[in-house]
C-alpha positions as MATLAB code, in Angstrom:
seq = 'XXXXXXXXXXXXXXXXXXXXXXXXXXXXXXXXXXXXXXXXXXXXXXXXXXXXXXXXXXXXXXXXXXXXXXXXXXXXXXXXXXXXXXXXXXXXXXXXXXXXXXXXXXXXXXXXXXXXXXXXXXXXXXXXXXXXXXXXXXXXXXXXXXXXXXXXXXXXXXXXXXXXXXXXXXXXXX';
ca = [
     178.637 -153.871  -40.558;
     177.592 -156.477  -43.283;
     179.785 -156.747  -46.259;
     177.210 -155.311  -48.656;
     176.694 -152.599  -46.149;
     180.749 -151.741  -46.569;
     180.963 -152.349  -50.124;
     178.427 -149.446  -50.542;
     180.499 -147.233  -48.617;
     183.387 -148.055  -50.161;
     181.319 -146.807  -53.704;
     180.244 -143.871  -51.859;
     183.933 -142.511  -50.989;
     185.068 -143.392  -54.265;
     182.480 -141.786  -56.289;
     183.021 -138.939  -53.310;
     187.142 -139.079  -54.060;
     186.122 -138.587  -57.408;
     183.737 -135.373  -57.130;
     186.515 -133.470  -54.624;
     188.694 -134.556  -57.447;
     187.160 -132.861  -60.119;
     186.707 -130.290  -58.297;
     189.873 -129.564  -56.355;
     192.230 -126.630  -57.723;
     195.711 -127.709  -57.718;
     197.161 -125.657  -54.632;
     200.269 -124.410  -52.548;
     199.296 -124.743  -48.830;
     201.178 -122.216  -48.161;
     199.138 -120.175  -49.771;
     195.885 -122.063  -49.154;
     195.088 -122.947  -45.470;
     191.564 -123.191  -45.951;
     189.039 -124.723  -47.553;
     185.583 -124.775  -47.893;
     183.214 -127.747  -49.105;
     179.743 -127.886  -50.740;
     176.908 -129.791  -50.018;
     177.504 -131.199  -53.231;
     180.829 -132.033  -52.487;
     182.229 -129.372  -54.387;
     186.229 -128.007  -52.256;
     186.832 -124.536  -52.657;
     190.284 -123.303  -52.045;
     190.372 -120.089  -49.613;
     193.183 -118.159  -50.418;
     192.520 -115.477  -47.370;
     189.595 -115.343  -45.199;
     186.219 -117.822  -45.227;
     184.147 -114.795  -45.198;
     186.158 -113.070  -47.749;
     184.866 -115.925  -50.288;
     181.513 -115.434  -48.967;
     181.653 -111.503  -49.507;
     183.427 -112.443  -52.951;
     181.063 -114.817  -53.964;
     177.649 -114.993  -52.036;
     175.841 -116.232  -54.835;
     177.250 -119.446  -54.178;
     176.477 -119.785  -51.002;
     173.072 -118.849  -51.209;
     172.995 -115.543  -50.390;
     173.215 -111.819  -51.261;
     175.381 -109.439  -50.988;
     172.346 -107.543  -49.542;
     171.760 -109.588  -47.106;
     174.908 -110.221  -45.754;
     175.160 -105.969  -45.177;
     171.903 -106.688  -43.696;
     173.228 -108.771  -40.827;
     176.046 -106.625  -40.311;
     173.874 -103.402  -40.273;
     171.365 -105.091  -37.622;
     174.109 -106.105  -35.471;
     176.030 -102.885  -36.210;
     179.515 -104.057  -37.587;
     181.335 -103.057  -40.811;
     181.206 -105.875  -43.236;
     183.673 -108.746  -42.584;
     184.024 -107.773  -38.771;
     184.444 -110.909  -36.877;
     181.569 -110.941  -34.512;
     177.754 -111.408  -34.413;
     177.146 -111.155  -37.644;
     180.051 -112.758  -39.042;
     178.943 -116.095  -36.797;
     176.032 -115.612  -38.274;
     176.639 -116.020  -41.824;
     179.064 -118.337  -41.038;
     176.734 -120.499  -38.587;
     173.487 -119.952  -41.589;
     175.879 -121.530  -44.070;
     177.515 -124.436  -42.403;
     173.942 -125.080  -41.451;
     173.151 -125.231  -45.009;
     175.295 -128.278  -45.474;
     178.513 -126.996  -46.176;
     181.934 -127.845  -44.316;
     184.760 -125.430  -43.435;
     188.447 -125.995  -42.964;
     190.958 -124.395  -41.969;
     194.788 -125.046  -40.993;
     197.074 -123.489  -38.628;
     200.766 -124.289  -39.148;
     201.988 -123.442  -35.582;
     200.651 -126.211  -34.532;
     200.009 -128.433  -37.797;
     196.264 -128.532  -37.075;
     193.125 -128.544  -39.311;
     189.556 -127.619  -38.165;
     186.454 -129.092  -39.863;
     183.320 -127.550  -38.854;
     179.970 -128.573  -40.206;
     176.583 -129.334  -38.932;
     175.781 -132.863  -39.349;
     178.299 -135.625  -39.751;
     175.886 -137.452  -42.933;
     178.032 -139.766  -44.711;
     177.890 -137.607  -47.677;
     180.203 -135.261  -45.491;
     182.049 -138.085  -44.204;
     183.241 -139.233  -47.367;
     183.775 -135.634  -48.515;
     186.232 -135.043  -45.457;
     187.837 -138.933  -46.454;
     188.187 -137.699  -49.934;
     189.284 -134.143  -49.653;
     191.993 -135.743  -46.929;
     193.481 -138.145  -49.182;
     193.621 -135.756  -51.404;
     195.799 -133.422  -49.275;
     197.871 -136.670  -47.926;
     198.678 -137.802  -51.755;
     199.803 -133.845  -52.689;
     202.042 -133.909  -49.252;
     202.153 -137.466  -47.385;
     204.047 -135.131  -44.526;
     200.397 -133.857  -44.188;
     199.671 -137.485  -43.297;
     200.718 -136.809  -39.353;
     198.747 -133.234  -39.058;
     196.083 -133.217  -36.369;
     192.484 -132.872  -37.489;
     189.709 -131.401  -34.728;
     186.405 -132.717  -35.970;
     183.524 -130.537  -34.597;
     179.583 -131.184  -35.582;
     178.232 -127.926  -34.781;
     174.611 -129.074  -33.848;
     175.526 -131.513  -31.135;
     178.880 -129.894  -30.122;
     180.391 -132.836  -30.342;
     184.266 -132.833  -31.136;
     186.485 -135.594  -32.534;
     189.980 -135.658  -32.895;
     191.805 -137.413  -35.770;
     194.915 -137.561  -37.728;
     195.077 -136.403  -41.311;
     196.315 -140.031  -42.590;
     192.583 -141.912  -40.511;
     191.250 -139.378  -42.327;
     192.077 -140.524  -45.878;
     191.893 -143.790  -44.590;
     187.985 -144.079  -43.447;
     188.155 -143.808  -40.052;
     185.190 -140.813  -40.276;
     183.243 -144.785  -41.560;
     184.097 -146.213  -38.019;
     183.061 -145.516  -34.375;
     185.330 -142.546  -33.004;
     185.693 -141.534  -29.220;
     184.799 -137.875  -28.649;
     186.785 -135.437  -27.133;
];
């Protein structure tokens, strides 16, 4: 990588750092222990279920409230049922550009799910990681699983390579 190709990047996560930011809520994690990003770079605390901000809010996602009782009705399960319809919606958004987290403190892991790994989501992830690392540097050592939905591919990092850019580097796949 040339060094005007890294001092662009470097711009592009800081002007990223900035947006998430601006646009992070101050928040407990123990309350918290998901998130979800826009294509725009925009983090959305989740204070209980992904699809309970959806259902909440589906004008921000880009949809209806119609049409997510639409998918449930054609698949036949009551509204926020975890199935078919619920990957679905789910699936349709992430598609869409945006990025879902979520953490599990049993085992002090975070998911990130999108579809493409564009470098506007990789410096979204960077950001919204350093972010989390400043708030709690114990955070630092929490494992992060890495999937890109569209090619299945899975990567496996730790909070701290996170924050620090390793999403701007090769990574091995699990």
């Amino acid at each position: 990588m040339s060094e005007t190709e890294r001092a662009e990047e470097a711009i592009e996560r800081e002007k990223a750092l900035e947006l998430v930011r601006r646009h992070v809520v101050l928040f407990d994690e123990s309350e918290v222990p998901a998130f979800w990003i826009s294509p725009g770079g925009k983090c959305i605390p989740v204070k209980r279920k992904h699809m309970d901000e959806v259902i909440d809010h589906p004008e921000v996602f880009g949809l209806t409230m119609g049409r997510i009782e639409e998918t449930y009705a054609r698949h036949d399960e009551q509204v926020s049922f975890k199935g078919k319809a619920w990957l679905e919606i789910i699936k349709g958004i992430v598609d869409g550009g945006w990025i879902r987290i979520k953490f599990t403190p049993w085992n002090n892991r975070y998911k990130v799910e999108l579809s493409r790994l564009t470098k506007n989501a990789r410096a979204y992830i960077g950001a919204w990681a350093e972010e989390v690392v400043a708030r709690d540097k114990r955070k630092g050592h929490s494992v992060v699983l890495v999937t890109e939905i569209s090619t299945r591919e899975r990567k496996v990092v730790s909070m701290e390579g996170l924050a620090d850019g390793i999403l701007f580097t090769d990574l091995d796949t699990e």
